[in-house]
C-alpha positions in Angstrom: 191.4 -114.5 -8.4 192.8 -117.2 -10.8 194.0 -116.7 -14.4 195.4 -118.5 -16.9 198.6 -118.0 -18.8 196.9 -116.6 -21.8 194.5 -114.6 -19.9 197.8 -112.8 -18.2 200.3 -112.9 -21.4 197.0 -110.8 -22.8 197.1 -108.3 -20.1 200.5 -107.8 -20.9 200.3 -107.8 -24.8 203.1 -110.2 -24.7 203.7 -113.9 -26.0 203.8 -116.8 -24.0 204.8 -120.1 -24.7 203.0 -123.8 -22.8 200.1 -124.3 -22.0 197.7 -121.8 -21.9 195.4 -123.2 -19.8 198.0 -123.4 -17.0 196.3 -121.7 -14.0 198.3 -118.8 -11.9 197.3 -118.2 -8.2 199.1 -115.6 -7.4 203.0 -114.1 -7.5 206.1 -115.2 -5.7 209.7 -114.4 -5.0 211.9 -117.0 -6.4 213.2 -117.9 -2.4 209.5 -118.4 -1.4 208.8 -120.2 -4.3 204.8 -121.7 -4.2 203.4 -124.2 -7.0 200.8 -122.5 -9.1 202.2 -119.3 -9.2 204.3 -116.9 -11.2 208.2 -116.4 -10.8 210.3 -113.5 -12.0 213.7 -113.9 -13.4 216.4 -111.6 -14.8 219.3 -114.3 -14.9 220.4 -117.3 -16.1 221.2 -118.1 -12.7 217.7 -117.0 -11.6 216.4 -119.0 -14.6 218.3 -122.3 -13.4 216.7 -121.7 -10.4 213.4 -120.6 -11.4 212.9 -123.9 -13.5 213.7 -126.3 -11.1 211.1 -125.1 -8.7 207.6 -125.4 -8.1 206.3 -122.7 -9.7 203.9 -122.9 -12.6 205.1 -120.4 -15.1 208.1 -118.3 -15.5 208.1 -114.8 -16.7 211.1 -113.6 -19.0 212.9 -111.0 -21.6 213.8 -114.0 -24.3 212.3 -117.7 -24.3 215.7 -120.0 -23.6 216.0 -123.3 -25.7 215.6 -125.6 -22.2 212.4 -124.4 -21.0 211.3 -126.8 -18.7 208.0 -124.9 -17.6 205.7 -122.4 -19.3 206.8 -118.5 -20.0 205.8 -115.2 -20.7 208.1 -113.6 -22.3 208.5 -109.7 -22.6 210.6 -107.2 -23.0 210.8 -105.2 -20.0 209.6 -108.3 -17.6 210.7 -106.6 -14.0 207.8 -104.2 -15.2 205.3 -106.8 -16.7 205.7 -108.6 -13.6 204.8 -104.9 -11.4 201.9 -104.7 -13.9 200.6 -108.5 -12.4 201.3 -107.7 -8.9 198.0 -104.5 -9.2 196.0 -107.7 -11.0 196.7 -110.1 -8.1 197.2 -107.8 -5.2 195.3 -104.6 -6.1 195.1 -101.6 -3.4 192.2 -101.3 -1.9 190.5 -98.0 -3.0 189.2 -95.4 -0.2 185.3 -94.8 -0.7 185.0 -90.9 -0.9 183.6 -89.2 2.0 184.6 -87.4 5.3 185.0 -89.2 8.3 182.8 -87.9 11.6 185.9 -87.1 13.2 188.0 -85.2 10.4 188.3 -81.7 11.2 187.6 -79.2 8.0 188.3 -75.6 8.1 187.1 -72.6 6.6 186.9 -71.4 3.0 188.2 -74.7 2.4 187.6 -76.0 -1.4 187.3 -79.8 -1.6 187.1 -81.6 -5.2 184.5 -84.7 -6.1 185.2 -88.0 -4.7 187.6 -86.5 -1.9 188.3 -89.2 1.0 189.7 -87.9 4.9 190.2 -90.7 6.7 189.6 -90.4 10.9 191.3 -87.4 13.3 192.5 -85.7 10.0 192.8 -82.4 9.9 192.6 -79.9 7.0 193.0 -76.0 7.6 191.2 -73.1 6.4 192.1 -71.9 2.9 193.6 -75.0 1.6 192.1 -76.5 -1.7 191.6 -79.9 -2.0 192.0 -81.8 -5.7 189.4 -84.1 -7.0 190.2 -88.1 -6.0 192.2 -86.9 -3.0 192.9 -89.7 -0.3 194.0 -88.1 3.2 194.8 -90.9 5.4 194.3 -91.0 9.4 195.4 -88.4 11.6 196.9 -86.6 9.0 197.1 -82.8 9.3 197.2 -80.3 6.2 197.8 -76.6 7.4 196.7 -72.9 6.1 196.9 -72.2 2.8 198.0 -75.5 1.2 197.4 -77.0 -2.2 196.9 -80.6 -2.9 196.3 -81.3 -6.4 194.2 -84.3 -7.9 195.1 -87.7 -7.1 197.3 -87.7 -4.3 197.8 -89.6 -1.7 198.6 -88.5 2.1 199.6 -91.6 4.3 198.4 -91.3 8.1 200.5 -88.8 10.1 202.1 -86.9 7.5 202.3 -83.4 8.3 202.0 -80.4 5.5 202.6 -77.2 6.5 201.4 -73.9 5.3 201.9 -72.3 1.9 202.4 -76.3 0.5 202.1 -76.9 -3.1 201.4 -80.7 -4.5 200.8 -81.2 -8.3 198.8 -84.4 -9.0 199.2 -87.7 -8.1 201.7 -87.1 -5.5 202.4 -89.8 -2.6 203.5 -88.9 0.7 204.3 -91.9 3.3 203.7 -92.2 6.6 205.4 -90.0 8.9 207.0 -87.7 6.7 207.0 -83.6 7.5 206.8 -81.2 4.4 207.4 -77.5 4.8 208.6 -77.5 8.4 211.7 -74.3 9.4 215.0 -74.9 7.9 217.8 -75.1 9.8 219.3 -71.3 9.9 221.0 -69.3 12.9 223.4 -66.8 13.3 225.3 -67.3 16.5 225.8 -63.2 17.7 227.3 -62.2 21.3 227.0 -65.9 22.4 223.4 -66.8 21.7 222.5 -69.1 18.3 219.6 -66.4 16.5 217.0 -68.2 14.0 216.4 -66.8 10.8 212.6 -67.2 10.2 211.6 -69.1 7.1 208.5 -67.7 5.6 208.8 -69.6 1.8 207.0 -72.4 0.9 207.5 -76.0 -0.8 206.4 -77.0 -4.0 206.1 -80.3 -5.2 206.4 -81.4 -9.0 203.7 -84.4 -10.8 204.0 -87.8 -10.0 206.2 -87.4 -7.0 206.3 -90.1 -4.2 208.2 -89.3 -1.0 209.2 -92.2 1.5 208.2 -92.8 5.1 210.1 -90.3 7.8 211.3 -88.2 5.4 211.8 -84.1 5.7 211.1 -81.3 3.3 211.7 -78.3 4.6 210.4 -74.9 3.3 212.7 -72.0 1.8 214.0 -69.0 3.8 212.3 -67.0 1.3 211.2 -68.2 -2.5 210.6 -72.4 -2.7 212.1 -75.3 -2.0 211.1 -77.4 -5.1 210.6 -81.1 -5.9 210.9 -81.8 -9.5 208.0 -83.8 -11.3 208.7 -87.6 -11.7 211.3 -87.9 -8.6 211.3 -90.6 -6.0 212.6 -90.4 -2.3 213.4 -92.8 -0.2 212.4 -93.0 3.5 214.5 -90.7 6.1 215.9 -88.5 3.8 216.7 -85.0 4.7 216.0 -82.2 2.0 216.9 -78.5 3.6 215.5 -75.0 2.8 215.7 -73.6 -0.7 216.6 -76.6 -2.2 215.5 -77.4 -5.9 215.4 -80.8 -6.9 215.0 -81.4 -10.6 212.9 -84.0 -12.5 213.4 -87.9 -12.5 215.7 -87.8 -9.3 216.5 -90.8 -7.5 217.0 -90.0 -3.8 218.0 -93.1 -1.4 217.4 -93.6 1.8 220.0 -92.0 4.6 220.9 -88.8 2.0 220.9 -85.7 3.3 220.7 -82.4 1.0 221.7 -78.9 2.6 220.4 -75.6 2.2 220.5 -73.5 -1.1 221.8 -76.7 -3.3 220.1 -77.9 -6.2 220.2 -80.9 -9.0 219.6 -81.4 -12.3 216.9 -83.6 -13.7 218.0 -87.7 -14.2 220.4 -87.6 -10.8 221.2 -90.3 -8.9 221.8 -90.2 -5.5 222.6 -93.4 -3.3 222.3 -94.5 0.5 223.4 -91.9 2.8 225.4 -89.5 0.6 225.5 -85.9 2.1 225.7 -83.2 0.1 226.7 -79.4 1.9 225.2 -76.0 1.2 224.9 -73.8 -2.2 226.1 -77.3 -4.3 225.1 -77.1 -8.1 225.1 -81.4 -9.3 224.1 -80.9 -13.1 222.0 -83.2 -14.8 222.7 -87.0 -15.2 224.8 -87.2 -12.6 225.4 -90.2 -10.2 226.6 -89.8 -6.7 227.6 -93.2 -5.5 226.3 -94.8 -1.8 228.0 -92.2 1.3 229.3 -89.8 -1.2 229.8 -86.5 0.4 230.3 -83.2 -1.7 232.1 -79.8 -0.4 230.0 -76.7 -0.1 230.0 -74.8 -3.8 230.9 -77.9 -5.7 229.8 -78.0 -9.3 229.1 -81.6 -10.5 229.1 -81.9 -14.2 226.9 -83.3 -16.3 226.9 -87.4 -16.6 229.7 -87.7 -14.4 229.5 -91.0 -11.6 231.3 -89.4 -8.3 232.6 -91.4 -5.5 234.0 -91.3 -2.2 234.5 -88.4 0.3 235.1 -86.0 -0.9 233.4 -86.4 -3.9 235.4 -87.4 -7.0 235.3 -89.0 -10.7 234.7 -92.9 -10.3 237.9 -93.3 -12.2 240.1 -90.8 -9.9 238.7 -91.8 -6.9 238.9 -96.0 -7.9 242.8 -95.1 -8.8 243.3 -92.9 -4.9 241.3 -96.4 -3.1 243.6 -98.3 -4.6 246.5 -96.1 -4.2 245.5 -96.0 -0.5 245.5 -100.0 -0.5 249.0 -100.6 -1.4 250.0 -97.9 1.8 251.4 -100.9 3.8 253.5 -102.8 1.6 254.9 -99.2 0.5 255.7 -99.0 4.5 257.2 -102.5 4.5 259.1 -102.1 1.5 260.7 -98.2 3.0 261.5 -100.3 6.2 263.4 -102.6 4.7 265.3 -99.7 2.4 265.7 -97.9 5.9 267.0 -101.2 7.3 269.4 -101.3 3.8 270.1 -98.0 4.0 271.8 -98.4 7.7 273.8 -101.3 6.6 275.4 -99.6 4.4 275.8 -96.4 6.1 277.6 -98.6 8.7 279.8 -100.4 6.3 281.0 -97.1 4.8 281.6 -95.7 8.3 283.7 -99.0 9.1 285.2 -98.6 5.7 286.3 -94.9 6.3 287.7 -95.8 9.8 290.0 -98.6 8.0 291.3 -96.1 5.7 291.9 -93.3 8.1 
């Protein structure tokens, strides 16, 4: 599909500026730039760039005074341009219906316009939301919920007692409700504690590819509305993650811990057991927090183990200086037995 600049500064409710008949093809990243399409750029370095290529238009926050090429200007334009990439590119919608070789169960409740893509399987007792899409070879056990609007991405498995809210994603791969990790290790043997809760998942939610959710010894493990998780992420039994998370990829949560709502987590932080992070908090990339830590509120932690970005800024660089400190006490040992000698030789004069 081709549209003019007007047509898309329209879509937006935004201003442009050039010619409005100028014709957009498509999107492009600004280092596989293509003529006739759209660029994105958050910089005045990605500006520079932006208008010396070949693109045909340039999409903005603020029209500069040197623009070479036509613009769209808005103010959030990372999110105007994720608006254009569903005109240009949009998904292609699952026609409602069971495939031959899905497998339904019984007294199982399906909503209108429900699609279950081939080899998926849906227990009995589960209940199905209206505009469900189950992907391939997807398998949704006993007594599970899925609420209207999601989307389950081929060979994702949901097991029993599972709670989704609407419009949850799931990617591919990805295991909710499966045992914790829990053992005793009596007289030389390791004992597993069973886990008979459940997991329940807030609105809104979308959970990356290879991911784990596992369900609560007893009670839930919960997923706060509005989060996001990253692929291969780890999130143990009983855990409650609040609302609006941020969960990179590589982080792994441990049992009985919980977060407030607006936390950050980056790449491959590790958080132990029965850790309470309160809202707004930040945990910077490989981050790891003590068992029975309190984070407070709006604080940014870094480093292992977890600290204050200030405290733990001033310990890395405390930590840099270590071998000049070891130089410089070298040369005061050095010193130091100079003059030990002298005074030795001195003594041995006098006597």
């Amino acid at each position: 599909m081709i549209y003019s600049l007007s047509q898309l500064a329209e879509m937006l409710d935004a201003e442009f500026h050039g010619n409005p008949d100028t014709k957009i093809l498509g999107l492009c990243p600004l280092d596989e730039v293509s003529s006739d399409f759209l660029v994105f750029a958050d910089s005045a370095e990605h500006m520079k760039t932006a208008f010396a290529s070949s693109a045909a238009a340039v999409i903005l926050s603020k029209k500069p005074d040197d623009a070479t090429k036509p613009v769209i200007i808005s103010e959030y334009p990372l999110m105007a341009f994720a608006q254009l990439i569903s005109v240009f590119y949009p998904d292609i919608e699952k026609a409602p219906g069971i495939h031959p070789t899905a497998y339904i169960g019984a007294h199982v409740k399906l909503g209108q316009n429900v699609h279950i893509g081939p080899y998926a399987i849906v227990e009995d007792h589960c209940e199905i939301g209206d505009k469900v899409v189950i992907h391939a070879h997807a398998v949704i056990r006993e007594h599970c919920q899925i609420g209207e609007a999601c989307e389950i991405h081929p060979h994702v498995t949901i097991y029993p007692r599972t709670s989704l809210d609407k419009k949850v994603i799931i990617h591919a791969g990805t295991t909710i409700g499966s045992d914790g990790f829990g053992y005793r290790f009596i007289h030389g043997v390791h004992h597993k504690l069973p886990h008979a809760g459940s997991v329940v998942i807030g609105a809104n939610v979308e959970i990356g590819a290879n991911t784990v959710v596992d369900r609560a010894t007893l009670g839930t493990t919960r997923i706060g509305q509005g989060t996001k998780i990253d692929n291969l992420v780890q999130i143990a039994h009983s855990v409650k993650i609040g609302e609006h998370n941020i969960i990179c990829a590589f982080t792994g949560i441990a049992g009985s811990s919980s977060t407030g709502n607006n936390v950050v987590l980056a790449a491959n932080v590790g958080i132990s057991d029965h850790v309470r992070i309160e809202d707004q908090v930040t945990l910077g990339a490989r981050t790891g927090v003590a068992p029975k830590k309190v984070l407070k509120k709006g604080i940014t932690y870094l480093g292992n183990p977890a600290r204050p970005k200030e405290k733990a800024l001033e310990h890395e660089l405390s930590s840099t200086r270590i071998p000049y400190m070891r130089k410089h006490i070298s040369k005061m040992q050095e010193r130091l037995l100079e003059l030990e000698q002298k005074i030795a030789q001195m003594t041995a004069e006098i006597e």
